[in-house]
BAZA-412442 format. One line per 3 residues: number of its first residue (from 1); their letters; for each residue x, y, z of N, C-alpha, C. Coordinates in steps of 0.05 Angstrom, whole numbers. Layout:
% residues N
NUM) A) X:Y:Z:X:Y:Z:X:Y:Z ~ ...
END
This chain:
% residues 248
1) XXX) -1514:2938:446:-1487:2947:451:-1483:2953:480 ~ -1459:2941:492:-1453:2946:516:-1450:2971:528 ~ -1454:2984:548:-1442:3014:564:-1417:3017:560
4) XXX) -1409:3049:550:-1388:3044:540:-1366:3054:569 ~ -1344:3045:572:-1335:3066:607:-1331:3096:594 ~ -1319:3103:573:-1327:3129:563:-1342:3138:558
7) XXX) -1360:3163:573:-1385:3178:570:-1384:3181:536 ~ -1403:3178:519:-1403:3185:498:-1431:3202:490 ~ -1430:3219:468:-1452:3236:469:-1470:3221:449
10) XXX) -1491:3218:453:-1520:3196:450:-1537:3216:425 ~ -1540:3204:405:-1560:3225:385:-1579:3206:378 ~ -1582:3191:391:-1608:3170:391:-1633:3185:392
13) XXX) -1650:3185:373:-1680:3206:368:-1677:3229:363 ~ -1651:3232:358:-1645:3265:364:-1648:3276:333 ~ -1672:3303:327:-1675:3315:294:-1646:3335:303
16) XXX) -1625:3331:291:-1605:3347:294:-1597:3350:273 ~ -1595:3333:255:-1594:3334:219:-1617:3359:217 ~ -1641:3355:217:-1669:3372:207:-1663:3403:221
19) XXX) -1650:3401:250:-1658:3424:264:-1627:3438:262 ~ -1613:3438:273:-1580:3446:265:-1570:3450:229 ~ -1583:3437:213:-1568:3436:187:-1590:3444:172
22) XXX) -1603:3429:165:-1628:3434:145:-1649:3460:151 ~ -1649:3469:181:-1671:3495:187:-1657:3519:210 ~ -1630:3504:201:-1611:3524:225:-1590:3545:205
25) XXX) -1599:3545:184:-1585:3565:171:-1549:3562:170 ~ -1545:3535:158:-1521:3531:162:-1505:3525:132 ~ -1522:3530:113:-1513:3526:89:-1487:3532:76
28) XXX) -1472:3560:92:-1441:3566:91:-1423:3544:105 ~ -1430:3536:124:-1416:3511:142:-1411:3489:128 ~ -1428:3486:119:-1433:3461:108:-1412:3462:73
31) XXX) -1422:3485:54:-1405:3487:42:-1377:3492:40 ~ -1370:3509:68:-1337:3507:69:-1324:3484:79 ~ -1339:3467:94:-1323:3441:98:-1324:3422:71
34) XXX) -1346:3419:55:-1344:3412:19:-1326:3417:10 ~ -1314:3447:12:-1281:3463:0:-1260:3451:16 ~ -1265:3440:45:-1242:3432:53:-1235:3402:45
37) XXX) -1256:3393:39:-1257:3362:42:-1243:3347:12 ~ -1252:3372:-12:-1243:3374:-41:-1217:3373:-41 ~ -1199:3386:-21:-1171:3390:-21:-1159:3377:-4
40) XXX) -1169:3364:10:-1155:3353:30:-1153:3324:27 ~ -1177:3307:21:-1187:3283:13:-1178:3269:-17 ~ -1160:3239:-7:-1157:3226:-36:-1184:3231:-61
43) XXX) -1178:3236:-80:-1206:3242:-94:-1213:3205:-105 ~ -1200:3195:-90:-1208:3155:-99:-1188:3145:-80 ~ -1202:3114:-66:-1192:3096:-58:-1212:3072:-56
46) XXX) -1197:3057:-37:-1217:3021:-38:-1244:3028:-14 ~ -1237:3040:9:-1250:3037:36:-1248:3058:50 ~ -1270:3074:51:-1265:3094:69:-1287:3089:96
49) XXX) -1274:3099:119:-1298:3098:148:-1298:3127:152 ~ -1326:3126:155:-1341:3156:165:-1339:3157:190 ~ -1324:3169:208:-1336:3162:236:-1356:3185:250
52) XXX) -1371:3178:261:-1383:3189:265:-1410:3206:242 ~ -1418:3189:226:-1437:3200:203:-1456:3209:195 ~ -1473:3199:231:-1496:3213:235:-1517:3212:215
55) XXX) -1519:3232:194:-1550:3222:172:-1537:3229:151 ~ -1506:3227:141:-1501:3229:121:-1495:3252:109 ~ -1490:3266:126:-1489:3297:107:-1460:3297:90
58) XXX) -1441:3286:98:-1426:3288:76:-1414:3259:60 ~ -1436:3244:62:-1425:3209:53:-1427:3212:19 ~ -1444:3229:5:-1447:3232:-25:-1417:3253:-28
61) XXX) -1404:3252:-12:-1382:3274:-26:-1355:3251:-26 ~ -1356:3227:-18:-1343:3207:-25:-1340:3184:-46 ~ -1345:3203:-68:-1357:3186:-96:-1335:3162:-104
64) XXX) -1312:3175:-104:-1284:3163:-119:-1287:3129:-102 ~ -1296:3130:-74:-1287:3109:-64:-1310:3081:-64 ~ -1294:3061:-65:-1306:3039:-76:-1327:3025:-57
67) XXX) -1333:3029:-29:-1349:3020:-14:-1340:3046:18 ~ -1361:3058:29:-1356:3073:49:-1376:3055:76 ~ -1363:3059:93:-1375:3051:127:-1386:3073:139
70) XXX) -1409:3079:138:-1419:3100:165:-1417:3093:186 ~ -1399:3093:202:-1404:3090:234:-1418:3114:251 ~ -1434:3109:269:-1447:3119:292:-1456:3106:314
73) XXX) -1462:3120:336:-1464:3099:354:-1495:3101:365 ~ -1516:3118:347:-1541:3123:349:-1547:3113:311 ~ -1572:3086:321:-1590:3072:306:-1605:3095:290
76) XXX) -1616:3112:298:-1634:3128:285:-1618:3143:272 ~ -1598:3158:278:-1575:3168:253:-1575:3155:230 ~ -1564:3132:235:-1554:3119:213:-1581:3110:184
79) XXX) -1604:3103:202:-1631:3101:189:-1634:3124:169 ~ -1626:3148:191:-1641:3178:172:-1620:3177:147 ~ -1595:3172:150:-1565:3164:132:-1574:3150:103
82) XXX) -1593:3124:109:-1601:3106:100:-1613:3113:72 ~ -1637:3124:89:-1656:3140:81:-1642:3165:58 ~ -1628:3181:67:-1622:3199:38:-1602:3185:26
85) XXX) -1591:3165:30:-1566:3160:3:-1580:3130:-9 ~ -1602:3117:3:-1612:3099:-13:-1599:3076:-12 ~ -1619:3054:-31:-1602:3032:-32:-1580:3026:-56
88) XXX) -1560:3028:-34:-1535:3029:-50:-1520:3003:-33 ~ -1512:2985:-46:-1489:2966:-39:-1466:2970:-33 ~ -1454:2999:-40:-1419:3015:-31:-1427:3023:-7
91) XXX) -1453:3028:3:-1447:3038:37:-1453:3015:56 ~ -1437:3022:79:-1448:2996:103:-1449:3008:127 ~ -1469:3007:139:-1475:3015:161:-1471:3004:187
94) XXX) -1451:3021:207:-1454:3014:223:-1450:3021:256 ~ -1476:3013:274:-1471:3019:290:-1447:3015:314 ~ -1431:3040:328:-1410:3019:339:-1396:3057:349
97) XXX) -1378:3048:374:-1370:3066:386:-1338:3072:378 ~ -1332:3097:385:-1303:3101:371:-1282:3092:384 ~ -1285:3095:409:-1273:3083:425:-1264:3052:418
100) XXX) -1274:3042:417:-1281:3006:412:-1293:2996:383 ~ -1273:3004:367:-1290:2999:338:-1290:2973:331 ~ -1307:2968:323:-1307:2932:304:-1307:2937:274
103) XXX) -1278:2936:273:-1262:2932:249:-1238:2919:252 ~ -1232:2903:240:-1213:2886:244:-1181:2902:229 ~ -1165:2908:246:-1139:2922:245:-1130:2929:213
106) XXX) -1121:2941:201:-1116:2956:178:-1132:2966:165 ~ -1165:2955:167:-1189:2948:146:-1195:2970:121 ~ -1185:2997:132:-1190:3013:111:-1164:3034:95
109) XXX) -1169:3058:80:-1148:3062:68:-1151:3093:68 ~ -1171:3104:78:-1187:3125:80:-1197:3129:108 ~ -1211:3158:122:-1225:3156:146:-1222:3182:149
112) XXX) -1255:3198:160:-1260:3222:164:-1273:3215:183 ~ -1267:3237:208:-1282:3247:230:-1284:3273:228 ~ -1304:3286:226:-1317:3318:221:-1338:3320:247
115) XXX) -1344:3343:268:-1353:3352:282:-1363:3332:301 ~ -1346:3311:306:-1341:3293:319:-1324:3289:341 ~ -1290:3296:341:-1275:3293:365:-1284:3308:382
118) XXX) -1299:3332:383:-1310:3358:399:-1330:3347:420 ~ -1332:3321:405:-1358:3312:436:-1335:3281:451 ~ -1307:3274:445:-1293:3266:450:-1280:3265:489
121) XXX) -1288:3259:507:-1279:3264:528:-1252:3256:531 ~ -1245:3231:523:-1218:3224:521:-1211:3221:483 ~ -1197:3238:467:-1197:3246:450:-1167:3228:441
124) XXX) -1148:3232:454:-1124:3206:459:-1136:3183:445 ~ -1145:3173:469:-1161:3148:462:-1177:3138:433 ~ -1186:3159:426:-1214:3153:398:-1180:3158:379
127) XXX) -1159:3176:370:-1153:3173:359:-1134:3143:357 ~ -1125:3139:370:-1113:3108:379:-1133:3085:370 ~ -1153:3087:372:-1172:3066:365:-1174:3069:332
130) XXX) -1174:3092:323:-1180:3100:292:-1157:3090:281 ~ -1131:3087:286:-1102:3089:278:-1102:3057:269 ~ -1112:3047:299:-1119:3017:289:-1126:3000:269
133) XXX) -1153:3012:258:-1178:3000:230:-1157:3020:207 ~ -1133:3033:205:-1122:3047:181:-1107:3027:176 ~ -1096:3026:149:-1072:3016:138:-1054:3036:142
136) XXX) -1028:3028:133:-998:3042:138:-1007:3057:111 ~ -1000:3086:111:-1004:3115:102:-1035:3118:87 ~ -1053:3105:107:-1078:3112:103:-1090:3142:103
139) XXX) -1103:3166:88:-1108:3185:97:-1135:3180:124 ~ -1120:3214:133:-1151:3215:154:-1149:3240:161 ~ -1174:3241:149:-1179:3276:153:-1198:3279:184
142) XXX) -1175:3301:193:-1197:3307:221:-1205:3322:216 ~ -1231:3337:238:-1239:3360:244:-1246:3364:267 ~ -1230:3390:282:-1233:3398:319:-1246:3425:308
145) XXX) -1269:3428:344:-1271:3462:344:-1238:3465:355 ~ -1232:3487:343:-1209:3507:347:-1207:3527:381 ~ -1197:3517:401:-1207:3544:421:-1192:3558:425
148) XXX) -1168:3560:403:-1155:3580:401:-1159:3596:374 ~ -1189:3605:365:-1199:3616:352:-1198:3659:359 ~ -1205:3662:342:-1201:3692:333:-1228:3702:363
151) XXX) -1245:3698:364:-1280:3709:377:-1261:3701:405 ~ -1252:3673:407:-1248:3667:444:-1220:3687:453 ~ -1206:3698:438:-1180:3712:439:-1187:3739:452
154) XXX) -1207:3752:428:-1221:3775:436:-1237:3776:468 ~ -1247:3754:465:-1269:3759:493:-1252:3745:520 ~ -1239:3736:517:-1211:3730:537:-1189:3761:543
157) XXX) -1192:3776:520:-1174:3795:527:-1193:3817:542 ~ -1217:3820:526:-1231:3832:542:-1246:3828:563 ~ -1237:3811:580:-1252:3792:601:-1276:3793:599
160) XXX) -1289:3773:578:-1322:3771:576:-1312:3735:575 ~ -1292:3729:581:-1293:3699:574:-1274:3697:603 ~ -1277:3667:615:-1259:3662:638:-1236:3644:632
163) XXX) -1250:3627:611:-1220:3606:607:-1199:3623:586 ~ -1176:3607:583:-1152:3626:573:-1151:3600:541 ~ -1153:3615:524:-1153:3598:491:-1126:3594:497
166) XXX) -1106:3600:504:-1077:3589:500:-1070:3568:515 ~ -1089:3568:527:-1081:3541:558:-1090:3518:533 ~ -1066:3501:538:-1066:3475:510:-1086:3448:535
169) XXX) -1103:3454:553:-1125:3441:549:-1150:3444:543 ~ -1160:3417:537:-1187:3424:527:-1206:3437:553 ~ -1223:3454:530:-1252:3460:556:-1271:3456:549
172) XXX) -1293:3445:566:-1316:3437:561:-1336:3462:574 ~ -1343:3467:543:-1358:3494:556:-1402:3486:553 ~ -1398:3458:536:-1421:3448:541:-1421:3420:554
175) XXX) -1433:3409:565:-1427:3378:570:-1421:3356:555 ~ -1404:3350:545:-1387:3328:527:-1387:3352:493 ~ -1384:3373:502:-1372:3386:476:-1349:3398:486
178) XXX) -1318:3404:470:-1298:3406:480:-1296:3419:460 ~ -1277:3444:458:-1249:3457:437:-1232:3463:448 ~ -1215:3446:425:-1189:3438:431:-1167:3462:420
181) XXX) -1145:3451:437:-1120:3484:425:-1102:3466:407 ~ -1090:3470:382:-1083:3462:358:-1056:3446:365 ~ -1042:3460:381:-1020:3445:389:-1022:3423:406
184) XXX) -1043:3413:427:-1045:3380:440:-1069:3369:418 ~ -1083:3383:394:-1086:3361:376:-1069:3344:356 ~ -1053:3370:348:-1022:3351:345:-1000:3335:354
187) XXX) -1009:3343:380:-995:3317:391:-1003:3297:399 ~ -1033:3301:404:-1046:3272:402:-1050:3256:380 ~ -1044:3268:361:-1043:3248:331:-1018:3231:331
190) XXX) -987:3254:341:-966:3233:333:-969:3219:348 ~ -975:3213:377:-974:3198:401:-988:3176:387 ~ -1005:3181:367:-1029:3156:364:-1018:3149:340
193) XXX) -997:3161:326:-993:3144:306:-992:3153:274 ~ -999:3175:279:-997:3202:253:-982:3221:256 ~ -973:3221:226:-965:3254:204:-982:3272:199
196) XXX) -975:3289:205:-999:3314:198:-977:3320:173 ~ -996:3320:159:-982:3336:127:-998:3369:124 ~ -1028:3368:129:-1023:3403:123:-1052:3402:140
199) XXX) -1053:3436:145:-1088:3441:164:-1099:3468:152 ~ -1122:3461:152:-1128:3488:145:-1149:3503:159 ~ -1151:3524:154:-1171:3542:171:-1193:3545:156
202) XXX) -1222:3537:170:-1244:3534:155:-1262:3550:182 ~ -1283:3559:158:-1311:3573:175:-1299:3598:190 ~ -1283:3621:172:-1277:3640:179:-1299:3661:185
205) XXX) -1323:3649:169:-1346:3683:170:-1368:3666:183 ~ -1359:3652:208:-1386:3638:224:-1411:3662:237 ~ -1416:3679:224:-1423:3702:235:-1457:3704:224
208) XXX) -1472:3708:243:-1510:3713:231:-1499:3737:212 ~ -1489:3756:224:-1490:3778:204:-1479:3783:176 ~ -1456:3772:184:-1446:3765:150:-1461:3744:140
211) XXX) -1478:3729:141:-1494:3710:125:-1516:3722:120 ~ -1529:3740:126:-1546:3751:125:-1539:3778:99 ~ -1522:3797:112:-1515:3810:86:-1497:3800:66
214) XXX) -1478:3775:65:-1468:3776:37:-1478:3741:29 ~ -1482:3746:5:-1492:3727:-17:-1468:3701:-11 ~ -1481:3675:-3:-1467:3649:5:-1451:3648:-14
217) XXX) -1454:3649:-35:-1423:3644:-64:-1402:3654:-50 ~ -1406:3682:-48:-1391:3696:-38:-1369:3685:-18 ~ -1389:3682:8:-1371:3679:31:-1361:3648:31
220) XXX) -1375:3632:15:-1357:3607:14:-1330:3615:-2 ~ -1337:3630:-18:-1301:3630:-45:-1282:3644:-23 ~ -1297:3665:-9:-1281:3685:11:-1263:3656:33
223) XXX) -1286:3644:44:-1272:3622:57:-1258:3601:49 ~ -1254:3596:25:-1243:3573:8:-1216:3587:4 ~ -1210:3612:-3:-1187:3625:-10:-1169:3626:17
226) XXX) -1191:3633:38:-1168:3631:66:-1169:3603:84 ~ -1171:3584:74:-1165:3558:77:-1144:3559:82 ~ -1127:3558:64:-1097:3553:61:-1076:3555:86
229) XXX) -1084:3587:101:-1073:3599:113:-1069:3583:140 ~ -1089:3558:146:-1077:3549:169:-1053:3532:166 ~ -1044:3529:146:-1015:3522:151:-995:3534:171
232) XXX) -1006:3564:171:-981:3579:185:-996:3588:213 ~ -1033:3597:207:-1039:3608:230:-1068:3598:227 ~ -1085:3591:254:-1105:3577:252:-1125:3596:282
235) XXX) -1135:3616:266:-1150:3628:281:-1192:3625:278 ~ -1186:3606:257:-1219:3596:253:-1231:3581:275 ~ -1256:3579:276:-1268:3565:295:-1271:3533:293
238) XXX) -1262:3530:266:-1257:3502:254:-1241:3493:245 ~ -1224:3470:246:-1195:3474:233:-1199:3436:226 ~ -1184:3429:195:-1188:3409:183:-1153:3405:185
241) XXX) -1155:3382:188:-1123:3368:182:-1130:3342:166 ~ -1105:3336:146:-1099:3311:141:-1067:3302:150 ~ -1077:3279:164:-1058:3265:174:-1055:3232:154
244) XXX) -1030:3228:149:-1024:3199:140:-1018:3180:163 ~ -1023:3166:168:-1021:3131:185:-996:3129:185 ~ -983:3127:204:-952:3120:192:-944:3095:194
247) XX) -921:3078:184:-924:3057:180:-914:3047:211 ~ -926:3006:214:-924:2999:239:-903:2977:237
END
């Protein structure tokens, strides 16, 4: 695959499935985006694209649909992908950048990007390219870090933080990781071609300490119940939207 002119972030060799998810104590994360994905996601269609899929962590929660695409743009992702969901003939793998997808215009009917636009440098762009491979009122569930979250508000007021969460640009507070402010992710969807129908606020108790003292049932139902609430206010560090394709 060619150099892409957009810097993109490389997980080629990278144990980030094993070390971040599987030994990083993230088992609430993981289950509140399950709660978001249950409510937000057609529960069946023909074609769904994963973008960005990495090793699969949430490709078995796409049962309803009749063949799914992992896209990534690291070989060894998709392998480790391979590797836990088996040989199955409904998945297709493939390597390929967001930017520049090889899919031929409408191709699917479905499409999730989860902890994906956040390493996005031009974020415009990837959604414009995604808008493309949808059919007219295809779902597509996003997912942005939030940087107009509840923790950056606090440490902005208390000057322990320099950038301002209300400033509606993104900041890159690691190199090709960005959080975004809620209002220029919505406008980069209509610009590209989407309805936002509803968002919600996910990963309210991202906290060592509350995972530590209360029992994961717990703080996932605690987080599943205040989902809802980003309809009106989106102070989580994670925030899920579904948007429909609108017609062309």
């Amino acid at each position: 695959m060619s150099e892409p002119q957009t810097p993109v972030c490389d997980y080629e060799g990278s144990d980030y499935q094993k070390r971040f998810w599987d030994l990083g104590d993230r088992a609430y994360e993981d289950a509140a985006e399950a709660a978001a994905l249950r409510r937000l996601l057609p529960s069946a269609g023909e074609y769904l694209l994963e973008l960005g899929a990495g090793a699969g962590r949430h490709s078995p929660r796409y049962k309803g649909y009749g063949r799914v695409a992992l896209l990534d743009y690291s070989l060894s992702q998709l392998n480790q992908a391979r590797s836990r969901l088996g040989a199955q003939d409904r998945y297709d793998y493939v390597v390929g950048d967001v930017y520049s997808l090889p899919f031929k215009r409408g191709a699917f009917d479905s499409a999730t990007m989860i902890r994906v636009i956040h390493h996005m440098a031009d974020p415009q762009a990837a959604l414009v390219s995604v808008r493309r491979v949808l059919g007219s009122g295809a779902s597509f569930i996003l997912e942005y870090a939030n940087k107009r979250n509840l923790k950056a508000i606090l440490r902005w007021i208390s000057r322990r933080q320099s950038w301002n969460p209300f400033d509606p640009d993104p900041v890159e507070f690691v190199e090709l990781n960005f959080n975004f402010h809620p209002g220029s992710v919505r406008t980069w969807l209509q610009i590209s071609g989407f309805t936002v129908e509803r968002q919600l606020a996910v990963s309210h108790f991202r906290l060592q300490l509350a995972k530590r003292l209360i029992p994961l049932r717990i703080l996932v139902a605690a987080d599943s119940a205040l989902q809802p609430i980003g309809r009106w206010i989106r102070l989580s560090p994670s925030v899920f939207v579904l948007a429909h394709a609108k017609a062309t």
